[in-house]
C-alpha positions in Angstrom: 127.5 -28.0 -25.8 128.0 -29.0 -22.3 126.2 -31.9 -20.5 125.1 -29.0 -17.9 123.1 -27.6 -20.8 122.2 -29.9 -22.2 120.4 -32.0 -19.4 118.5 -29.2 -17.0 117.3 -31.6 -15.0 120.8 -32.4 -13.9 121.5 -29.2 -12.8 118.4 -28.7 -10.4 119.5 -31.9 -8.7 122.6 -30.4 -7.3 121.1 -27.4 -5.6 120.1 -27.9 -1.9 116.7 -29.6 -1.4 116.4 -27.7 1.8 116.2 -24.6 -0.1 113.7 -26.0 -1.9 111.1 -26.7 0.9 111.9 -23.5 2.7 110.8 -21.8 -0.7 108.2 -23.7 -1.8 106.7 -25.4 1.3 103.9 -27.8 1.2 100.3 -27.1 2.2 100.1 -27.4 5.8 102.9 -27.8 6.8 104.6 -25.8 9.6 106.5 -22.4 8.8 109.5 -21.3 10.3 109.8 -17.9 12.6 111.3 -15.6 9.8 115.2 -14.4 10.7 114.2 -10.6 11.2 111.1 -9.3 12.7 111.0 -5.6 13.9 108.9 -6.2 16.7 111.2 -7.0 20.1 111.0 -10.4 21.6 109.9 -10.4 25.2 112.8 -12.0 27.1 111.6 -14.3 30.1 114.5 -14.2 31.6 114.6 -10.4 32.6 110.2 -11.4 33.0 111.2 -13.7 35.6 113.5 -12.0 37.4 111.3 -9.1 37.9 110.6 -9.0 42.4 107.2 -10.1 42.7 106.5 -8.0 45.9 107.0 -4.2 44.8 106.2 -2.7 48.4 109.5 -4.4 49.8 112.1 -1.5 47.9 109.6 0.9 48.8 110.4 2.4 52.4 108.5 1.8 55.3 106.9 4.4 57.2 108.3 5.8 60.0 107.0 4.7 63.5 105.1 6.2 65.6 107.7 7.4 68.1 106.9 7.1 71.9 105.5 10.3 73.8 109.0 10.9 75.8 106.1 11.8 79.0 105.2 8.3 79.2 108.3 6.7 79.2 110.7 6.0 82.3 113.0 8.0 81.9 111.0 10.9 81.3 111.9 14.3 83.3 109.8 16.7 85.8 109.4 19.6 83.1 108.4 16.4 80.1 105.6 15.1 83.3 104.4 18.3 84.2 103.9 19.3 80.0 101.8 16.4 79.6 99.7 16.9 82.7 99.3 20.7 81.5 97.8 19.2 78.4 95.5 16.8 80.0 93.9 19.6 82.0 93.7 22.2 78.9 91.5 18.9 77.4 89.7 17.8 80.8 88.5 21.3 80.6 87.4 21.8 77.0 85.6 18.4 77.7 83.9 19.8 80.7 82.9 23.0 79.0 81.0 20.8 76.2 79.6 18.9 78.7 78.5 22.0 80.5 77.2 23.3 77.0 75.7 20.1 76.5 73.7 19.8 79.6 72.2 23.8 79.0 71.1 22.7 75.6 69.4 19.5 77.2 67.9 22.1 79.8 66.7 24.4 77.5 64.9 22.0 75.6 63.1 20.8 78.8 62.0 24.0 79.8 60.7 24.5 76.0 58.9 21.6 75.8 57.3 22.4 79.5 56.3 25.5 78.0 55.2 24.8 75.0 52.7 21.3 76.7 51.9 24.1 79.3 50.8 26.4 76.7 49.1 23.4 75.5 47.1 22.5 78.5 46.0 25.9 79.1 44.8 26.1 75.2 43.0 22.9 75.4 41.3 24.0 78.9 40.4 27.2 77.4 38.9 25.7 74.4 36.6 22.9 77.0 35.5 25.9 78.6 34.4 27.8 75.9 32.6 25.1 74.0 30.9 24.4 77.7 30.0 27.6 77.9 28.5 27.9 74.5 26.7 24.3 75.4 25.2 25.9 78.4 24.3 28.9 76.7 22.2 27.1 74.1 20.9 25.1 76.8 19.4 27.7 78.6 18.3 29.3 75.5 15.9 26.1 74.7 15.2 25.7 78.0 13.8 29.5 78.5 11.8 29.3 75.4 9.3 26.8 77.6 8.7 29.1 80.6 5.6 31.1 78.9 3.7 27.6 78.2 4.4 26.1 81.2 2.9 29.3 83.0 0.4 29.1 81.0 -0.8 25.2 81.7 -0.5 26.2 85.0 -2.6 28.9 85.2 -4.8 27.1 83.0 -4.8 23.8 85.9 -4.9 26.4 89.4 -8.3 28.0 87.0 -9.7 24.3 86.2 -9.1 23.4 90.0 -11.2 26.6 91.0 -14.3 25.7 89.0 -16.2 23.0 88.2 -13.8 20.9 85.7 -13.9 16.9 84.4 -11.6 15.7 87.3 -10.1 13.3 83.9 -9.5 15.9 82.4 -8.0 17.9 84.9 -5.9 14.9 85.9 -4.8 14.6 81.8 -3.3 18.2 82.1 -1.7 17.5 85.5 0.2 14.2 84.1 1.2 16.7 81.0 2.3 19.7 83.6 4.8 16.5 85.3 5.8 15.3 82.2 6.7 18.8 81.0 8.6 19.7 84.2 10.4 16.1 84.3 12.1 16.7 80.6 13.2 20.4 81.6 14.6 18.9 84.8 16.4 16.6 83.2 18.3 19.2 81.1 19.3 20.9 84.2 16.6 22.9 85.2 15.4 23.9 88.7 12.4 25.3 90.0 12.2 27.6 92.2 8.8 27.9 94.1 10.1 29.8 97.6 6.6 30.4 99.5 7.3 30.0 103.2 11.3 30.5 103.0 13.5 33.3 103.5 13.6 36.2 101.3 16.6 35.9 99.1 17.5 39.1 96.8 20.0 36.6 94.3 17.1 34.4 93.6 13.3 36.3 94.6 12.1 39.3 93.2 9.9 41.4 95.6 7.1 42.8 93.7 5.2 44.1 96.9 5.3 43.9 100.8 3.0 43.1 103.5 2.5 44.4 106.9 2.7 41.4 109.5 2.3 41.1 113.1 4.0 38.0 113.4 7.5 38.1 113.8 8.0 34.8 112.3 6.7 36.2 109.1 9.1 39.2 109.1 11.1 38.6 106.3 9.6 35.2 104.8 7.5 34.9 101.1 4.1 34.9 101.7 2.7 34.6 98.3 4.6 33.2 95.4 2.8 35.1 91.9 5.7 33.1 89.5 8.0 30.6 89.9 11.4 31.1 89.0 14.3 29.2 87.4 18.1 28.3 87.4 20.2 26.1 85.9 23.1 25.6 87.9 24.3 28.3 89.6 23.2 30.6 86.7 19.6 31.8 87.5 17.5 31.7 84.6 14.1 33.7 86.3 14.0 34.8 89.5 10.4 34.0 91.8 8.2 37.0 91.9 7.4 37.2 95.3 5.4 39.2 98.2 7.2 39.1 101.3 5.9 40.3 104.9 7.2 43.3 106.5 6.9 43.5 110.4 5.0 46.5 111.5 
């Protein structure tokens, strides 16, 4: 038998200890890259020698070129296009203008309308509600006439006869009172004995023959007072009037 055989040992000492680590490597030690991968390697070569700036093998855009009308060398026919132009736009500019300036007007006038509308409205509405005020004035106020005939009659009848002068005085200062608060809400009295004979304010229940000339015409004798508020007459006086013979 041969000594290779016959000591093992022998023989594993002649292969190459390299081998053996690359086979059997130790625990943590580092690995070699294998030989073949299938996955490319990224070569940073060609990685570097990529351009950094793309945009400078993409072409530039073209200029804007010179309009040839505002150059110096530009010709009659190249002037006279260009000023053609400039008066096709300075009139399209004044017609929008023009446009413009109607639309402003128009609104003007609208809203003049429409706040003249409004003034009239509101006016209307204040003279209605003053109307209706006045109305329901005069309505209160005409409620009053019978009992303040009435007190009056009652004082002229008191004065004739033989009366308490107290308390003939006490309906007197209620008579004044009375007429004060119906003056204050507007009301007149209209007591026309001596004056003219006026047909808008007197009513003539009978006529008297006068001699005097004076008294031609003129109340003599006043049987009810009358009333206005305002210009509105409320009563007229109930009157006798003299009539020259």
């Amino acid at each position: 038998m041969s000594d290779q055989h016959k000591n093992p040992t022998v023989a594993h000492e002649d292969e190459d200890p390299r081998g053996q680590e690359e086979a059997h490597p130790r625990d943590g030690a580092p690995r070699d890259k294998p030989w073949h991968t299938d996955e490319p390697q990224a070569d940073d070569t060609q990685a570097n020698s990529q351009p950094e700036n793309d945009d400078e093998d993409q072409p530039h855009p073209r200029e804007e070129q010179t309009d040839p009308a505002f150059s110096a060398n530009a010709t009659k026919e190249q002037l006279e296009a260009r000023l053609h132009v400039l008066e096709l736009a300075l009139r399209a500019s004044e017609a929008r203008l023009a446009e413009t300036l109607k639309r402003q007007d128009d609104m003007v006038t609208a809203y003049r309308k429409m706040q003249t509308e409004f003034e009239g409205a509101k006016q209307r509405l204040d003279r209605e509600r003053n109307e209706k005020l006045e109305r329901e004035r005069r309505t209160l106020i005409e409620v009053f006439f019978d009992p303040l005939d009435n007190l009056e009659r009652s004082i002229a009848a008191a004065t004739a006869t033989t009366c308490d002068d107290k308390l003939l005085d006490g309906l007197k200062l209620v008579l004044r009172q009375f007429q004060n608060s119906l003056m204050d809400l507007g009301l007149e009295r209209l007591d026309p004995k001596g004056q003219p004979f006026s047909p808008e304010l007197h009513e003539a229940l009978s006529v008297q023959p006068v001699k005097d000339p004076a008294q031609d015409g003129m109340v003599l004798e006043v049987w009810q007072v009358g009333y206005k508020v305002g210009d509105r007459l409320l009563r007229p006086a109930r009157v006798l009037i003299g009539k020259k013979q």
